[in-house]
C-alpha positions as CSV (number, residue, x, y, z in Angstrom):
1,X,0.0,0.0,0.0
2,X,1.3,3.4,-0.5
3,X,2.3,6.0,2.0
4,X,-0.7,8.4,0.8
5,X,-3.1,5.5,1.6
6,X,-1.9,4.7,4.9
7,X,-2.1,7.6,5.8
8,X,-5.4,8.6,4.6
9,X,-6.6,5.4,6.7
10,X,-4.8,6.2,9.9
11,X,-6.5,9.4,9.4
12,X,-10.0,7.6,9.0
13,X,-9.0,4.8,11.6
14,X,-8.3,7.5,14.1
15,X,-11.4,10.0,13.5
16,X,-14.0,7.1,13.4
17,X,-12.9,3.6,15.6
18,X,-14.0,5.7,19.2
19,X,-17.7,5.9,17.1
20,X,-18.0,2.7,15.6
21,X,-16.9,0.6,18.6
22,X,-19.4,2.7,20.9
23,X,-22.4,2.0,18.0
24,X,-21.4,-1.6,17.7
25,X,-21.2,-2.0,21.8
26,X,-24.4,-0.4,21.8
27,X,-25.6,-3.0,19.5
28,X,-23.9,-5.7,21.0
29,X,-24.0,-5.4,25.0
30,X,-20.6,-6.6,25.1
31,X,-17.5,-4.1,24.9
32,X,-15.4,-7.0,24.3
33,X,-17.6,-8.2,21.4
34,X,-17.6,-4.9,20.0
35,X,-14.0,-4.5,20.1
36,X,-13.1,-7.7,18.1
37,X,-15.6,-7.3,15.8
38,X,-14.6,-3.2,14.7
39,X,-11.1,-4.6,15.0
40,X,-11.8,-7.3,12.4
41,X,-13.8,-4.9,9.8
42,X,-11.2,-2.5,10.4
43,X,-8.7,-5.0,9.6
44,X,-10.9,-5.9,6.3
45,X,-10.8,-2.3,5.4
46,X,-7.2,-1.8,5.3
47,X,-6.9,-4.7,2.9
48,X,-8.8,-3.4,0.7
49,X,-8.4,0.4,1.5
50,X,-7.7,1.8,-2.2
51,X,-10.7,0.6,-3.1
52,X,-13.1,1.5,-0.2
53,X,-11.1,5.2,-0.3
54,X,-12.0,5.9,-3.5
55,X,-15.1,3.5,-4.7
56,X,-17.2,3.6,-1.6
57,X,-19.7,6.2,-0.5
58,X,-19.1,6.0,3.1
59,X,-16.3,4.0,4.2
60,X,-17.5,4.8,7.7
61,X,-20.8,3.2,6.8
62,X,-18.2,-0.1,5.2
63,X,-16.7,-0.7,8.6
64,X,-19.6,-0.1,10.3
65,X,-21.7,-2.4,8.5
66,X,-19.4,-5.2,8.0
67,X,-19.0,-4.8,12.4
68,X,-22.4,-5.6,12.8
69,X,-22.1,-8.7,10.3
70,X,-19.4,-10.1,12.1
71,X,-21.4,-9.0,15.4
72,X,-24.7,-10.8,14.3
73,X,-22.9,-13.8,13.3
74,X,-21.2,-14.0,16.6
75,X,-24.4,-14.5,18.1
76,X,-25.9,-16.8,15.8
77,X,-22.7,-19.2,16.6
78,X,-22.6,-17.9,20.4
79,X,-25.7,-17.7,21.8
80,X,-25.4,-20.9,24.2
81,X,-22.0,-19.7,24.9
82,X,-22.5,-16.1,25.6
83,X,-25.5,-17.4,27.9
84,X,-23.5,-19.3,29.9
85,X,-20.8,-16.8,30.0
86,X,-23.8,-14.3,31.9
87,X,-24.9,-16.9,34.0
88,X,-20.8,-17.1,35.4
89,X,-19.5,-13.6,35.2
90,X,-21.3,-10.8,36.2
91,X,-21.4,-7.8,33.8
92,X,-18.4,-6.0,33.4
93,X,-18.9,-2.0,34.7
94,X,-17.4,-0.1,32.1
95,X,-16.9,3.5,33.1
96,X,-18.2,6.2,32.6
97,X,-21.6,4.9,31.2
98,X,-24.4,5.9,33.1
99,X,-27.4,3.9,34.1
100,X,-30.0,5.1,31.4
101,X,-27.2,3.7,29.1
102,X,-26.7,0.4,30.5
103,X,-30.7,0.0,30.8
104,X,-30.7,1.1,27.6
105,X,-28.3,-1.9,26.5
106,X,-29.4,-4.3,28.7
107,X,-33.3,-3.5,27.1
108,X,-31.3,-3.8,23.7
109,X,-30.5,-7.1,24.4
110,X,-34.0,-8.3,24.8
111,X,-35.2,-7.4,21.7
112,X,-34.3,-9.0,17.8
113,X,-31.3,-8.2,16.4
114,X,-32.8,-6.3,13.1
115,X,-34.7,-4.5,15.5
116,X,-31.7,-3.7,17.7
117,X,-30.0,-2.6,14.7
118,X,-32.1,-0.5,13.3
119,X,-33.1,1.1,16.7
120,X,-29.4,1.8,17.3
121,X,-28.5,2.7,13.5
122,X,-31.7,5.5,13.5
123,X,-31.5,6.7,17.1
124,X,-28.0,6.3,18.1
125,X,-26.0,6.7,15.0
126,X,-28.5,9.0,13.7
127,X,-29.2,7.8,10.3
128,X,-32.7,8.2,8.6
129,X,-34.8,5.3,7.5
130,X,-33.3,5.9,3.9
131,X,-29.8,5.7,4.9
132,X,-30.8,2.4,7.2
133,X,-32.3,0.5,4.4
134,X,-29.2,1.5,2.1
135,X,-26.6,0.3,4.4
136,X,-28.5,-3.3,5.4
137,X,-29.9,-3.8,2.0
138,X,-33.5,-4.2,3.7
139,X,-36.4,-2.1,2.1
140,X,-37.5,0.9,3.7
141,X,-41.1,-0.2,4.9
142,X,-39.0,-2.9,7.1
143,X,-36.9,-0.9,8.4
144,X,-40.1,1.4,9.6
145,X,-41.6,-1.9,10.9
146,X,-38.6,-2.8,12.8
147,X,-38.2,0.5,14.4
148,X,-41.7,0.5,15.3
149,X,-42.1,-2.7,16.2
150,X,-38.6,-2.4,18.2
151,X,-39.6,1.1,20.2
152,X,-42.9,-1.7,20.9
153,X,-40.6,-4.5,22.2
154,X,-38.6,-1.9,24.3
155,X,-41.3,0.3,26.0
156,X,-41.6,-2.2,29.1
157,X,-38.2,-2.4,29.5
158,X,-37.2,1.3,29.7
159,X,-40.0,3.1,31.3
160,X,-42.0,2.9,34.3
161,X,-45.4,3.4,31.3
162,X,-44.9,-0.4,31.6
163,X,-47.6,-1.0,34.0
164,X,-50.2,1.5,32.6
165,X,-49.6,0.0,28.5
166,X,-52.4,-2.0,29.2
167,X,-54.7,0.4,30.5
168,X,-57.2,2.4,28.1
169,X,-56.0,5.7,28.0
170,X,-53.2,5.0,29.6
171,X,-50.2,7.3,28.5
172,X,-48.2,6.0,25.6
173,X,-44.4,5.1,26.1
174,X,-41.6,7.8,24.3
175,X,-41.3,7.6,21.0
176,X,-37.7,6.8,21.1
177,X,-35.4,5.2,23.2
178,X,-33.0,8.2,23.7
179,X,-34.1,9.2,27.1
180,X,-34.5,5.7,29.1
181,X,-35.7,5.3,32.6
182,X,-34.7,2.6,34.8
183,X,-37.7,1.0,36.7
184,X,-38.3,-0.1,40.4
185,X,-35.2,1.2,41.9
């Protein structure tokens, strides 16, 4: 690779891994998940860095996307393992996040992982429902459902509207997950 290149992707590596690993933990629940995983699309990226520089509309978007590949397969092999690994180890306190946040993820966790991405990809990362569908390949009326259907699947989990959700006239949940509560404490 030329010197140009590597350093146009030290450049990129340096203003966007601190992002992508914090999106991809926030996916994932697991710091150490997320680390291996950015570490291995990074790793992808720099092989084939004169392409993705110059051919790619968003090599952020590249890394970030091929992260959560790697992320979503790592559960579909680990799911017995990472289960048992909970059951033995208690969580990890990693500092600095606050309790909303680790609600937040733990409430992540209990919900699919299409809706978790697009939850996290559309609140978290910020990008519309447009830019979702373009970077999973998944039409836009799923991702909508998804992110509906996921905001649904989180409302108990995040806000102390639980109780009331089956009341008539009870008061709806938030519409996003960017402000979580932590019930019963």
């Amino acid at each position: 690779m030329a010197i140009g290149l590597d350093h146009d992707f030290d450049a990129f590596y340096t203003a966007t891994h601190r992002r992508i690993i914090s999106q991809i933990y926030t996916m994932t629940g697991s710091l150490h998940e997320a680390e291996d995983c950015v570490q291995e699309a990074y790793a992808r990226a720099w092989q084939r860095w004169a392409t993705i520089s110059t051919e790619v509309g968003s090599p952020e978007a590249w890394v970030r996307t091929v992260a959560t590949r790697l992320a979503v397969s790592s559960w579909r092999k680990a799911v017995n393992r990472l289960k048992a690994h909970h059951r033995e180890q208690p969580a990890a306190e990693v500092p600095g996040l606050n309790p909303d946040h680790i609600a937040l993820i733990a409430a992540l966790r209990k919900i699919s992982a299409d809706q978790r991405m697009a939850i996290v990809l559309h609140h978290y990362v910020g990008l519309s429902v447009e830019e979702i569908a373009a970077e999973t390949g998944t039409p836009t009326g799923t991702v909508k459902a998804r992110l509906a259907r996921g905001r649904k699947a989180l409302a108990p989990h995040l806000t102390e509207f639980a109780e009331g959700l089956e009341k008539p006239g009870a008061a709806a949940p938030p519409s996003a997950p960017s402000q979580p509560r932590r019930r019963g404490i």
